[in-house]
C-alpha positions in Angstrom: 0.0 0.0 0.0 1.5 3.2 -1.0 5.4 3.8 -1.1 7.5 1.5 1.8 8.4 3.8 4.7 12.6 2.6 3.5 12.0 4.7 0.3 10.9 7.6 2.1 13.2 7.2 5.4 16.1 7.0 2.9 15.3 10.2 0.9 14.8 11.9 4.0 17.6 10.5 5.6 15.4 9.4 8.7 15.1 6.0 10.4 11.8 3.7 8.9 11.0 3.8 12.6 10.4 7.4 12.7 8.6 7.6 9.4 6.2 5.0 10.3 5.7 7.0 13.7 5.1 10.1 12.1 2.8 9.0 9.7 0.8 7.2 12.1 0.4 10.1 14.6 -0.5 12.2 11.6 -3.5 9.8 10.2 -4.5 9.4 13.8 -4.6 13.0 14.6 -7.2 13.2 11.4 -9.7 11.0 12.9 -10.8 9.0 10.0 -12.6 5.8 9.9 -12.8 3.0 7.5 -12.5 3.2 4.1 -10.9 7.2 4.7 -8.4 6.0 6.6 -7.1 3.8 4.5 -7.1 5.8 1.8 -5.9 8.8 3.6 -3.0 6.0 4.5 -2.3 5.2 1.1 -2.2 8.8 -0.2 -0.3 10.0 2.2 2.6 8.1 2.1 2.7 8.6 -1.1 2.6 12.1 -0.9 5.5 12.5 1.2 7.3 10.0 -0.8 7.1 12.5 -3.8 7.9 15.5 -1.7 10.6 13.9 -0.1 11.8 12.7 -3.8 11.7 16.1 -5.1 13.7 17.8 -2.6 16.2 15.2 -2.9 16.5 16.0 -6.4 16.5 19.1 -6.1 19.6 19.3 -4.0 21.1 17.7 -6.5 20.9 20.8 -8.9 
């Protein structure tokens, strides 16, 4: 579901730990039920997979 919490820990050089943690106190703090949360889940770590993916490239440039 979504993008693995390693692909986003590693472009934002943070443990998979404290990815998972974030994003979990994050969908939790939305108070979604059901199908919302789930998709809220899904979206959202993709989300901050692409940001994360951006930035990384950008600091390439």
């Amino acid at each position: 579901m979504g993008v693995p919490y390693d692909a986003i820990a590693q472009n934002c050089r943070l443990s998979p730990e404290t990815v998972r943690t974030y994003l979990k106190r994050s969908l939790k703090n939305l108070n979604l039920e059901g199908y919302d949360a789930l998709r809220s889940a899904v979206l959202m770590r993709t989300f901050v997979f692409m940001i994360s993916n951006t930035a990384k490239e950008n600091e390439k440039m």
